[in-house]
KENUTOR-488809 format. One line per 10 residues: their letters; for each residue x, y, z of C-alpha. Coordinates in Angstrom, 1 decimal. Example, Ala and Ser with C-alpha at 12.3 -4.5 7.8 and 13.67 -1.06 7.14 Angstrom:
2
as> 12.3,-4.5,7.8 ~ 13.7,-1.1,7.1
//
This chain:
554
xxxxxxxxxx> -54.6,50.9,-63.0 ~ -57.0,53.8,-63.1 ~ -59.7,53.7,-65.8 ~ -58.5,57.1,-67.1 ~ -55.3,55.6,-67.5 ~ -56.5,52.1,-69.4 ~ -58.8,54.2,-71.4 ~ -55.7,56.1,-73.0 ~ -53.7,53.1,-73.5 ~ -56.6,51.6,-75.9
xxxxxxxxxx> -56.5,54.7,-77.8 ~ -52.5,54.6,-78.0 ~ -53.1,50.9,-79.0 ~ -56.0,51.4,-81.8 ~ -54.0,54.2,-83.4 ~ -51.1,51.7,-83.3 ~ -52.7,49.2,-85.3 ~ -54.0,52.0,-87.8 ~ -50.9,53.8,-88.1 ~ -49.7,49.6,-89.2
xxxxxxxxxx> -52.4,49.3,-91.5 ~ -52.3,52.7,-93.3 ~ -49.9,53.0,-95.6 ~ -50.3,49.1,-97.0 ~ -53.9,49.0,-97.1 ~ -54.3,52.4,-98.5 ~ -51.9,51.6,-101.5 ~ -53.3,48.7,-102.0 ~ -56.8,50.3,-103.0 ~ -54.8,52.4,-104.9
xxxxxxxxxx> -54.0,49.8,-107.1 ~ -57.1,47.7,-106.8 ~ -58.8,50.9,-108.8 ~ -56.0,51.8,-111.1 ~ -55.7,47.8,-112.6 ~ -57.1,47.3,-115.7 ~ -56.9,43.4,-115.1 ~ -59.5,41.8,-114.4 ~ -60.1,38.1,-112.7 ~ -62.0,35.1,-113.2
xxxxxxxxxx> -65.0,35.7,-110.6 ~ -65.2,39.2,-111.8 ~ -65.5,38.3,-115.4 ~ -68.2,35.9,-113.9 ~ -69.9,38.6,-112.4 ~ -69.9,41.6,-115.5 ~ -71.6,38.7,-117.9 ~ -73.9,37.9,-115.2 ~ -75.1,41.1,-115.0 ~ -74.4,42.2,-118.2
xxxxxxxxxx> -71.4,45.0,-117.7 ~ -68.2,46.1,-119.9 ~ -65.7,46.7,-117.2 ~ -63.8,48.4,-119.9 ~ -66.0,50.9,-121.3 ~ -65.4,54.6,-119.5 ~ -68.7,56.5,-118.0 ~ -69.6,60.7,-118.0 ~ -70.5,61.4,-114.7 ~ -74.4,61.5,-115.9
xxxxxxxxxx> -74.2,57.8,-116.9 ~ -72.0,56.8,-113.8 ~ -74.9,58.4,-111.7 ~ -77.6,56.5,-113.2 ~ -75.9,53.7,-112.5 ~ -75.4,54.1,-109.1 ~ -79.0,55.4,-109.0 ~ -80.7,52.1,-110.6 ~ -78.6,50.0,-109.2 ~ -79.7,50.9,-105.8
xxxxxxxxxx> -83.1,51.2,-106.3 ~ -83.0,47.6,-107.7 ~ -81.5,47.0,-104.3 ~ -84.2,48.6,-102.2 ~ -86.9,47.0,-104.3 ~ -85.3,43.4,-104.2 ~ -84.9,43.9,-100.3 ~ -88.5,45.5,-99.6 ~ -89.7,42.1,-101.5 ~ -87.6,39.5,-99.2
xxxxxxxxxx> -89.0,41.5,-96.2 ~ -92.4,41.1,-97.2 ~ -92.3,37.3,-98.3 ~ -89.8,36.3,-95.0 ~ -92.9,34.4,-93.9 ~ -92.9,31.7,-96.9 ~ -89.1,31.7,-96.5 ~ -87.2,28.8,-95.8 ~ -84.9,29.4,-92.8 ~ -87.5,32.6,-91.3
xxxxxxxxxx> -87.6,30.8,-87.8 ~ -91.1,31.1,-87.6 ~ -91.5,35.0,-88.1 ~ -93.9,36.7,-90.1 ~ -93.8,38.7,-92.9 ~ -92.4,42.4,-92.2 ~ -95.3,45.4,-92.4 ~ -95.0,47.3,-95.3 ~ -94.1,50.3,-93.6 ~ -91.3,48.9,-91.7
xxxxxxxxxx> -90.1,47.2,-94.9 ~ -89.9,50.1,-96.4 ~ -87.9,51.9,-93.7 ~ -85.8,48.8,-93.5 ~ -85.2,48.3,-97.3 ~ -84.1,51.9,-97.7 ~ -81.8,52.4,-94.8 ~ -79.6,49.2,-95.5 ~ -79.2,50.4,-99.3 ~ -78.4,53.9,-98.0
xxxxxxxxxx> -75.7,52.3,-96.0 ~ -77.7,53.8,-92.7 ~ -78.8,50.8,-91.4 ~ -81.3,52.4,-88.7 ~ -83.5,49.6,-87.1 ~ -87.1,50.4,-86.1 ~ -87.4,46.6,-85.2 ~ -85.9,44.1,-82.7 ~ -83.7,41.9,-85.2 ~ -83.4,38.6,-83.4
xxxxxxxxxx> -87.7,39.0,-83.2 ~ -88.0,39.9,-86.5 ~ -86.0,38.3,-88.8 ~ -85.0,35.2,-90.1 ~ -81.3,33.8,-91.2 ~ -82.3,34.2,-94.6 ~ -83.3,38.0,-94.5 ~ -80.4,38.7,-92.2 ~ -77.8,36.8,-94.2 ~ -78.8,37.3,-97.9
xxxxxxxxxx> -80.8,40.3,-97.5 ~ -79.2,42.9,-94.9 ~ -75.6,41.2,-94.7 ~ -75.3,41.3,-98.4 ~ -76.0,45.0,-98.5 ~ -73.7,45.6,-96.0 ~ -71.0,44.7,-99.1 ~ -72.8,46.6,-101.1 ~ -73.8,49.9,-99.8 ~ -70.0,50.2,-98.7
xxxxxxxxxx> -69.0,49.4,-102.4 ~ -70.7,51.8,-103.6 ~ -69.9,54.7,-101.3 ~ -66.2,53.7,-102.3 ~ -66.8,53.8,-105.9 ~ -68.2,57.5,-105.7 ~ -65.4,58.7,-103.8 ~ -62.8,56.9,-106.2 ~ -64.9,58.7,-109.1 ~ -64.5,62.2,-107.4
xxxxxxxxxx> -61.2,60.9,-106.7 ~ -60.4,60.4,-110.5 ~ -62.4,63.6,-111.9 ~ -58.9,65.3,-109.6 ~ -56.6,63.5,-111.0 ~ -57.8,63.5,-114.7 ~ -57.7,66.5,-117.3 ~ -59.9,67.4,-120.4 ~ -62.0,64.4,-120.5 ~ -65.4,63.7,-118.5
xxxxxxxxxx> -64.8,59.7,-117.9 ~ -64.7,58.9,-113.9 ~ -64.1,54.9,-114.9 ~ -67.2,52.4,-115.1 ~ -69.3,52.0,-111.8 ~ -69.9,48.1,-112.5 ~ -65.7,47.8,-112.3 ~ -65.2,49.8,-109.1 ~ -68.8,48.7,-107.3 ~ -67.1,44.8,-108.1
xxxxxxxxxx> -63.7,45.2,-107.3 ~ -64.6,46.9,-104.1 ~ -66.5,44.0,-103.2 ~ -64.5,40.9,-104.1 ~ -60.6,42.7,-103.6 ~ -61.1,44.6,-100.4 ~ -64.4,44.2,-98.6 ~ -64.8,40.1,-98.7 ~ -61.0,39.3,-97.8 ~ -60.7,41.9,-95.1
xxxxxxxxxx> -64.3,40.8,-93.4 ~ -63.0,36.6,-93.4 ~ -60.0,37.4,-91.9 ~ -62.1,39.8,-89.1 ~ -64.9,37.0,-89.1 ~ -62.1,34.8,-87.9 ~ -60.9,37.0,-85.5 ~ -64.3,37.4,-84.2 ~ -65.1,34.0,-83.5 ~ -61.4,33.9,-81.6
xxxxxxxxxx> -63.4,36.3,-79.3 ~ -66.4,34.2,-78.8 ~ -68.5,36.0,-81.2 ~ -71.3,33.2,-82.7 ~ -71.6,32.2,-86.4 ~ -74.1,29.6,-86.6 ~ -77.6,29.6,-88.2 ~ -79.2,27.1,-85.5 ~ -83.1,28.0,-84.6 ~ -84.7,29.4,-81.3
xxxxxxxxxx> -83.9,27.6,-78.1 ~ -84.1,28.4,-74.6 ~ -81.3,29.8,-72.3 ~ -82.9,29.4,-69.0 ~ -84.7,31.5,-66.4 ~ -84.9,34.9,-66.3 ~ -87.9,36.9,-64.0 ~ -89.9,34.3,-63.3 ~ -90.1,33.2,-67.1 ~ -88.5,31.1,-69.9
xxxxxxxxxx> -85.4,33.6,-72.0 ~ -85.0,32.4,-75.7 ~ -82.3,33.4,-77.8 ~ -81.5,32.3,-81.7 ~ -78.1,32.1,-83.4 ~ -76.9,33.0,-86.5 ~ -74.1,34.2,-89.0 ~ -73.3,36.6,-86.5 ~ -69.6,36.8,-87.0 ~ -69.6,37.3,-90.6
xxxxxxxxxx> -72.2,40.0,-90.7 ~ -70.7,41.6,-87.5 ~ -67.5,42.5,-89.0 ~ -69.0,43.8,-92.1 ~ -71.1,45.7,-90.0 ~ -68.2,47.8,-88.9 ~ -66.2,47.4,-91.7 ~ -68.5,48.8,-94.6 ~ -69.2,51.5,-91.6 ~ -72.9,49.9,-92.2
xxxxxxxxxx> -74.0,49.6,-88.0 ~ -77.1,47.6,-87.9 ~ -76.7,45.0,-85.7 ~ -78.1,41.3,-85.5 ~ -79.5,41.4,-82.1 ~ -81.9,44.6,-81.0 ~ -78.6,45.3,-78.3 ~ -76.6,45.8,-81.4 ~ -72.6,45.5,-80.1 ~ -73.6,46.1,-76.6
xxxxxxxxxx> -74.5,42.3,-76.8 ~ -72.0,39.5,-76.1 ~ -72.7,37.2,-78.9 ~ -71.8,40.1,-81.6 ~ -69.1,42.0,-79.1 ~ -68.0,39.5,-76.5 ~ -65.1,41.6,-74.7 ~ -62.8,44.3,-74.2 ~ -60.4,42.8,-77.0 ~ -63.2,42.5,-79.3
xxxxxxxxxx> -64.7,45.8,-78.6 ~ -61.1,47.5,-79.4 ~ -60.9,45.3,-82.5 ~ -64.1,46.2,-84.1 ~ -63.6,50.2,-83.5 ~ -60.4,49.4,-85.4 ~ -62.5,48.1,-88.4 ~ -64.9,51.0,-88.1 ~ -61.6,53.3,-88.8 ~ -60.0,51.4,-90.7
xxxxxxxxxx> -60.9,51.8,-94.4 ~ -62.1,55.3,-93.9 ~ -58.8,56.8,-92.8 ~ -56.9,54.3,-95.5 ~ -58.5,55.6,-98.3 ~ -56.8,59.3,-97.6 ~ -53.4,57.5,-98.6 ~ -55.6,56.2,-101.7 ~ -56.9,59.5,-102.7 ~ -53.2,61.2,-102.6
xxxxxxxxxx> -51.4,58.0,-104.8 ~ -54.2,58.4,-107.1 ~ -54.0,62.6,-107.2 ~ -49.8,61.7,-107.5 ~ -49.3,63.8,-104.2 ~ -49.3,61.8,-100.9 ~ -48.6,65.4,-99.0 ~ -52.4,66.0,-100.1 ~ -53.0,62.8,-98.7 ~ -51.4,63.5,-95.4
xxxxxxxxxx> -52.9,67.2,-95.0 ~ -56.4,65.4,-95.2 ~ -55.4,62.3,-92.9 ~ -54.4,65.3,-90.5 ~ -57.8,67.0,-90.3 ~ -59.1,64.0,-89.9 ~ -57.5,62.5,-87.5 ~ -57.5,66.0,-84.9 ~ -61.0,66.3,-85.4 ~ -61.4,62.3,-84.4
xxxxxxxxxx> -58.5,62.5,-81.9 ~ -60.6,66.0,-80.5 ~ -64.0,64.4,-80.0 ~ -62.8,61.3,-78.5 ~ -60.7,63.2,-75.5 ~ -63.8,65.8,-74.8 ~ -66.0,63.1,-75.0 ~ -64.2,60.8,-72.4 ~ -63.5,63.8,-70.2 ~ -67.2,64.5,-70.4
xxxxxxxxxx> -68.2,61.1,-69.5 ~ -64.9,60.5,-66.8 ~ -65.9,63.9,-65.0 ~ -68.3,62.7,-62.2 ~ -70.3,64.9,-59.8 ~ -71.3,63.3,-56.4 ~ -70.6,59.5,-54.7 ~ -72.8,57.3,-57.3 ~ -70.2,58.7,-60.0 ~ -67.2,58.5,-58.3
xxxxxxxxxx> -67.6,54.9,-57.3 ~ -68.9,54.1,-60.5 ~ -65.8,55.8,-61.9 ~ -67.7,58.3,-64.4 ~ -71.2,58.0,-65.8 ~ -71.7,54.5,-66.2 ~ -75.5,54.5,-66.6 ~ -76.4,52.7,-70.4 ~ -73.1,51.4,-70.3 ~ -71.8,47.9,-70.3
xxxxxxxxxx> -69.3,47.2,-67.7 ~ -67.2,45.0,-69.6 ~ -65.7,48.1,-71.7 ~ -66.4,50.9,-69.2 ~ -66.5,54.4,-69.6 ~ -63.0,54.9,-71.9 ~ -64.2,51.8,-74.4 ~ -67.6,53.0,-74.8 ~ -66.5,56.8,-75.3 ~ -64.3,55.8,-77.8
xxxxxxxxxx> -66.7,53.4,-79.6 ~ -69.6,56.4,-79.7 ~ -67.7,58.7,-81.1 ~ -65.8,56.3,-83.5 ~ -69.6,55.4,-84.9 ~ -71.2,58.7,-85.1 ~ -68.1,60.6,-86.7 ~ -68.2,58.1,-89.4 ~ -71.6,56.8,-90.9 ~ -71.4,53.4,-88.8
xxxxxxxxxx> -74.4,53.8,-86.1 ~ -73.0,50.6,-84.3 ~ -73.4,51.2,-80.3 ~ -72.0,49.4,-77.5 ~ -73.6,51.9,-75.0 ~ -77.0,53.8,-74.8 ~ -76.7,57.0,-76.7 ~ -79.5,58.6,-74.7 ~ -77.7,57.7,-71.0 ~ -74.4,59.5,-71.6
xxxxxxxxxx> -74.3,62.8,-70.0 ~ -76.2,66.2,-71.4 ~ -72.9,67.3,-73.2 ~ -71.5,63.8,-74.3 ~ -75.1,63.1,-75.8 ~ -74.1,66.2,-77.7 ~ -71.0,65.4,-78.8 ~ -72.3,62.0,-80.7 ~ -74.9,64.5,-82.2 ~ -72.0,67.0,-83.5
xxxxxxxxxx> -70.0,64.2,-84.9 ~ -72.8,63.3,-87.2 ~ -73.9,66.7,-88.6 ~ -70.1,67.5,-89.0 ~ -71.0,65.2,-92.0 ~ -69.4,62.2,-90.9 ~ -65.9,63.5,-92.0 ~ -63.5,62.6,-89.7 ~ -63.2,59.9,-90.7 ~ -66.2,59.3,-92.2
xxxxxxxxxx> -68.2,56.7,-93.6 ~ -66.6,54.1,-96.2 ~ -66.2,56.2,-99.4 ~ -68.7,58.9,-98.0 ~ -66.5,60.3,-95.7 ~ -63.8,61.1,-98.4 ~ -65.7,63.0,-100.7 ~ -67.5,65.2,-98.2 ~ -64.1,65.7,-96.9 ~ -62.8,66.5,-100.3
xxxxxxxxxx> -65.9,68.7,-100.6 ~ -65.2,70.8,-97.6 ~ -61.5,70.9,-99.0 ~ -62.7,73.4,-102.2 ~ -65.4,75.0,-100.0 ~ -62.3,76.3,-97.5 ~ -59.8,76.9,-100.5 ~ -62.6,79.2,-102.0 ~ -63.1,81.2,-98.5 ~ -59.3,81.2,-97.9
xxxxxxxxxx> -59.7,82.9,-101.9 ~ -62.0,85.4,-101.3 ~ -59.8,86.4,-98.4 ~ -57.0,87.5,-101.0 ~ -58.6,88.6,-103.8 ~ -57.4,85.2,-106.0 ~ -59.6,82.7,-108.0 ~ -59.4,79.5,-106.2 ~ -57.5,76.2,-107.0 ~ -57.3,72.6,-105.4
xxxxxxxxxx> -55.0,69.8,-106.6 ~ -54.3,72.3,-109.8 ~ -58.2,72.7,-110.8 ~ -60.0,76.1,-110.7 ~ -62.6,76.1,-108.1 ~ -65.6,78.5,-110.6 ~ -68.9,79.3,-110.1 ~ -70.2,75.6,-111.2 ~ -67.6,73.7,-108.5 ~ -68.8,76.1,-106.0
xxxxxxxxxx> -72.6,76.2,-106.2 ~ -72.5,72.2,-106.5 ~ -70.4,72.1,-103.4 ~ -72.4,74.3,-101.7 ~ -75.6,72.3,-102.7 ~ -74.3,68.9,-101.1 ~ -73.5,71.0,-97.2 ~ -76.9,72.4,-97.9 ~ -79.1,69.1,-98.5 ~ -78.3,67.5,-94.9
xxxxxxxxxx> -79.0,70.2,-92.9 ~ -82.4,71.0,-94.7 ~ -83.8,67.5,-94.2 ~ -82.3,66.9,-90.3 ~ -84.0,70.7,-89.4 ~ -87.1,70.3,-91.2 ~ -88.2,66.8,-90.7 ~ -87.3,67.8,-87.0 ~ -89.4,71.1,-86.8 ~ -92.4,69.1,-88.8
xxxxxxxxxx> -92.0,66.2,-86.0 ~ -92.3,68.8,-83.0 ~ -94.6,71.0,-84.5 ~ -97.2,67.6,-85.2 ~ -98.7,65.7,-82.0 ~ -98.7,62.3,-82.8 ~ -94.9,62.2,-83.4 ~ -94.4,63.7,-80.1 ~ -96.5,60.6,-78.8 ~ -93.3,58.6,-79.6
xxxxxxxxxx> -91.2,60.6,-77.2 ~ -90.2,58.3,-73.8 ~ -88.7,61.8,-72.2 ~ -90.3,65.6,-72.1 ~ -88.3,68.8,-72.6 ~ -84.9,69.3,-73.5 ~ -84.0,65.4,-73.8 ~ -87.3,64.5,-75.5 ~ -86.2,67.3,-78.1 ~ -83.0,65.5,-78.5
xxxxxxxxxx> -84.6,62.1,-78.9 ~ -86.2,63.6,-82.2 ~ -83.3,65.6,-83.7 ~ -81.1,62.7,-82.8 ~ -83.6,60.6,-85.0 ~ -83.3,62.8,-88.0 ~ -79.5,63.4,-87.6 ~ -78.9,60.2,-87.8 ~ -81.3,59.5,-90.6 ~ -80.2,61.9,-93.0
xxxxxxxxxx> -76.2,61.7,-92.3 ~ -76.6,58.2,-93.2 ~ -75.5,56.9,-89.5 ~ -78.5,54.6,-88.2 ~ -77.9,54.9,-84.1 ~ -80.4,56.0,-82.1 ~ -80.7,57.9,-78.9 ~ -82.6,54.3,-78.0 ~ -86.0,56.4,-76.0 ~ -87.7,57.3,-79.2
xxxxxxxxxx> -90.3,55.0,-80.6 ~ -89.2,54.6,-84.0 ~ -91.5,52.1,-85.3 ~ -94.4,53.7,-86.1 ~ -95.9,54.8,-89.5 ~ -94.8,58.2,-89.2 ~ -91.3,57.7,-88.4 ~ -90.8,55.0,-90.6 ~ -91.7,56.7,-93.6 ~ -90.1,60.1,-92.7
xxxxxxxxxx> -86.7,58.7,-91.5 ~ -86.8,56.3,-94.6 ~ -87.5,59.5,-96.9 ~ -84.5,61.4,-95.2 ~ -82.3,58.0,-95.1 ~ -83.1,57.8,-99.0 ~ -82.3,61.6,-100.0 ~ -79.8,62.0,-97.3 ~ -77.6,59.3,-99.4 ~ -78.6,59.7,-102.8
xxxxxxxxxx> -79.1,63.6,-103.4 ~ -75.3,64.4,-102.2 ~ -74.0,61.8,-104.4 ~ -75.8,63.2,-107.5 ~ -73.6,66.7,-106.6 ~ -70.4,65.1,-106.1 ~ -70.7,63.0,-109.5 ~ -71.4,66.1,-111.5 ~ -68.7,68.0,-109.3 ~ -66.5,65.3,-110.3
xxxxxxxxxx> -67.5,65.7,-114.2 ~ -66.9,69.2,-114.3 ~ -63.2,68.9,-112.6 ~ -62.4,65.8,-115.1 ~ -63.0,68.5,-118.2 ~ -60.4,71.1,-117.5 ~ -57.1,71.3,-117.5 ~ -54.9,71.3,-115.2 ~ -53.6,74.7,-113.6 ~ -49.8,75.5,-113.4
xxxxxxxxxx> -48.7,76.0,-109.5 ~ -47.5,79.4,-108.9 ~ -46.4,82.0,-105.8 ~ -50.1,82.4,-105.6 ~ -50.8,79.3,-105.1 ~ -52.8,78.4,-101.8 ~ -50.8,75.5,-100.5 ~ -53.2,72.4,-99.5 ~ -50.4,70.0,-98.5 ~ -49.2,72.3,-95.2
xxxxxxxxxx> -50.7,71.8,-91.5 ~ -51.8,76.3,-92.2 ~ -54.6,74.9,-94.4 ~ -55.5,71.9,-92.1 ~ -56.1,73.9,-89.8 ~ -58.0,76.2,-91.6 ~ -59.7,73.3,-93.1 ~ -61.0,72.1,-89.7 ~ -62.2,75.6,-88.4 ~ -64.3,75.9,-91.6
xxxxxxxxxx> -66.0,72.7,-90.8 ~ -66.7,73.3,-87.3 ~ -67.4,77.3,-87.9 ~ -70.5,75.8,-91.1 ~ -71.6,72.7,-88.7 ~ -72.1,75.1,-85.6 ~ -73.7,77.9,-87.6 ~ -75.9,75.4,-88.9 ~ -76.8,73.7,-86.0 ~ -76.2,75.8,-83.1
xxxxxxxxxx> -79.9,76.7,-82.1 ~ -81.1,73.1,-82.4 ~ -78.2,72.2,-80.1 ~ -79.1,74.7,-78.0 ~ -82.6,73.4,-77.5 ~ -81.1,70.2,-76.8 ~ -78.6,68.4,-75.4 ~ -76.7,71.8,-74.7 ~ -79.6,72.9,-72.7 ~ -79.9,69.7,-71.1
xxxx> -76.1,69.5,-69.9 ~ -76.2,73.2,-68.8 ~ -79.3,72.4,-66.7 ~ -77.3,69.1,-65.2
//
């Protein structure tokens, strides 16, 4: 069997087993945020911290929610960082530099999860377990919760109430994001992933010197990893390393969990909206943008030039040879078109054009599908962005899911496809335009340019991978890419809760000939020619600088 030919058979077989898990696990989250029951541990949990379940939230007091409890979050992780050292459990490392704590604290809370460090040198069992793995639960929760809130201000007429963050942020947690992550935790250790929390021992020789390695929960903070579409990974190798992605079976199985809640929760959105033709229409654009990327991508990286290629069978450089060209196309662009940043592969080794296509895939948004929650609502954004073009094209006021897209809907919607952009370009033309960040740069010219925007792409889109030849960890970069991690996550949100609000308050708008359908493939399609149409006007001239320049010159 050719290795074209087994590469297509895993993506047959991992839209399979999503196709299975679509329609149960998406009505199942339906429900989970609809209930009004509440159990035991829950009820444990809102007197712990004080919450009413019950009580309904405006979009200004949902926000502040969202707002303080993550900043709680940041602060509480900064603090474990910097104390690691008294720690029990810290394996002997010292305490993490303020800087870096900083940079660390804000991109697992931003559910970004870019790593300036080395995580098996770095940190300790406690740190990675109760700090970072429990904000892997978190951060997903809460991108969920927004989107449900969005979700709601569509489905509800002439009030403001979204539903009460404490509720959603909880049962996201304990209904859907613990149960699914012990069962993959399970299935992970099948595969020969390790969950332990045993201390530093040597594995033998290796050049002439001693190799060390230390365990840990790596199972259990592996799956939620991929899962919550979180990416950072135990070990500096992230899932290019066999103790968190032992084999092929494994690799295929954890791209199904980085897909798997993201594409479920369009099935959620339409049984909450009362249309699951909505639903499908933005499952579709989804999936062909997904389905798009991942065939260019593994033609890019199959299509070989010269003998090294050919008998490597495509560009196998930064690539493990376990999974091969097909596994590790399909894993990069499953991670960088939703806001996972997981690798199995070196982003920076795959070819001038595929190193472009994992950069595309991010500044699309992370749409298709998306990150965990995030990826809905910037969907559902771009949704009344193209119903307002396809508008002004016949002279009619705009509507989506019977709700007049005004002035207000429009200029908040505009705002959130506005704030990424602004911080990936700038931070990027400050970087190039300063000489010590250059220093960081492992490669000159086109590459060394991509290195940077990479950096900031990923930063600000909330992914975390890297194009693994910048050097990250220095002041500079920890602080900037911590900024952009920070306001990349945080400002959109604060446009999508007030977008929500405002749709909540009217009333609904009776259907008529007029009426621009959003349920037929016509606006799919128009739907993904608007994204790529904004994403390449945006970024076209960086791109062209970069990896585009760089693939041309190949």
């Amino acid at each position: 069997m050719s290795s074209q030919t087994a590469g297509v058979l895993q993506l047959l077989a991992l839209i399979a087993a999503l196709s299975l898990a679509y329609r149960p696990l998406g009505d199942y989250m339906a429900r989970v945020y609809s209930s009004e029951k509440h159990y035991g541990p829950e009820k444990w949990i809102y007197k712990a911290i004080g919450a009413n379940p019950a009580a309904e939230m405006r979009w200004p007091a949902y926000l502040r929610s969202v707002l303080a409890f993550s900043a709680v979050s940041v602060l509480f992780l900064y603090l474990m960082q910097r104390v690691q050292g008294s720690l029990p459990g810290s394996l002997g490392f010292s305490s993490i530099d303020p800087d870096q704590a900083f940079n660390t604290a804000a991109s697992f809370v931003a559910n970004t999860n870019w790593q300036s460090y080395y995580g098996e040198q770095a940190m300790g069992h406690v740190v990675q377990t109760g700090g970072l793995a429990v904000q892997n639960f978190l951060s997903a929760a809460v991108g969920m919760a927004v989107a449900v809130a969005l979700v709601r201000g569509f489905a509800r007429a002439r009030t403001g109430e979204l539903g009460n963050f404490w509720a959603d942020l909880v049962r996201g947690t304990v209904r859907i994001l613990v149960p699914i992550s012990v069962i993959g935790a399970l299935v992970l250790v099948a595969c020969g992933a390790i969950q332990n929390f045993s201390g530093i021992h040597e594995v033998g020789q290796f050049m002439g010197g001693t190799q060390e390695w230390n365990g840990g929960a790596v199972a259990s903070q592996e799956v939620i990893k991929e899962l919550g579409t979180n990416g950072g990974g135990y070990f500096n190798a992230n899932s290019s390393h066999p103790f968190e992605n032992p084999n092929p079976l494994s690799n295929l199985f954890e791209i199904f969990l980085i897909l798997l809640i993201p594409f479920a929760l369009t099935r959620t959105f339409g049984r909450m909206v009362g249309s699951l033709r909505q639903g499908y229409a933005i499952l579709g654009t989804m999936a062909t943008i997904w389905l798009g990327f991942t065939a260019l991508m593994m033609w890019t990286e199959f299509a070989h030039h010269g003998p090294a290629f050919e008998i490597a069978g495509g560009a196998m450089e930064g690539k493990e040879t376990r999974f091969g060209v097909a596994g590790s196309s399909i894993f990069a662009v499953a991670t960088t078109l939703t806001s996972t940043g997981a690798v199995n592969s070196f982003h920076s080794s795959y070819t001038g054009f595929g190193g472009g296509i994992t950069m595309l895939g991010m500044q699309l948004g992370e749409i298709a599908p998306g990150g965990v929650g995030s990826g809905l609502y910037g969907m559902l954004v771009m949704a009344i962005i193209t119903v307002f073009i396809a508008g002004l094209m016949v002279g009619r006021t705009p509507e989506y899911l019977g709700k007049k897209i005004g002035t207000r809907q429009i200029k908040l919607a505009a705002c959130y496809i506005l704030i990424t952009p602004a911080l990936v370009l700038g931070f990027t033309a400050v970087a190039m335009a300063l000489p010590t960040p250059g220093d960081s740069m492992t490669n000159s010219g086109a590459h060394g340019f991509s290195e940077i925007l990479y950096a900031y792409t990923s930063g600000a889109n909330n992914n975390g991978s890297a194009f693994a030849g910048l050097n990250a960890d220095t002041q500079w970069f920890n602080t900037t890419i911590g900024i952009a991690m920070l306001l990349g996550r945080f400002l959109p949100i604060v446009f999508v809760l007030a977008l929500a609000g405002s749709l909540a308050e009217q009333k609904p708008v009776p259907e008529t000939a007029g009426t621009l359908r959003t349920d037929k493939p016509l606006y799919a399609g128009l739907l993904v020619g608007t994204i790529l149409i904004i994403t390449g006007l945006t970024y076209f001239p960086a791109l062209a600088l970069g990896p585009l320049a760089e693939g041309l010159a190949s």
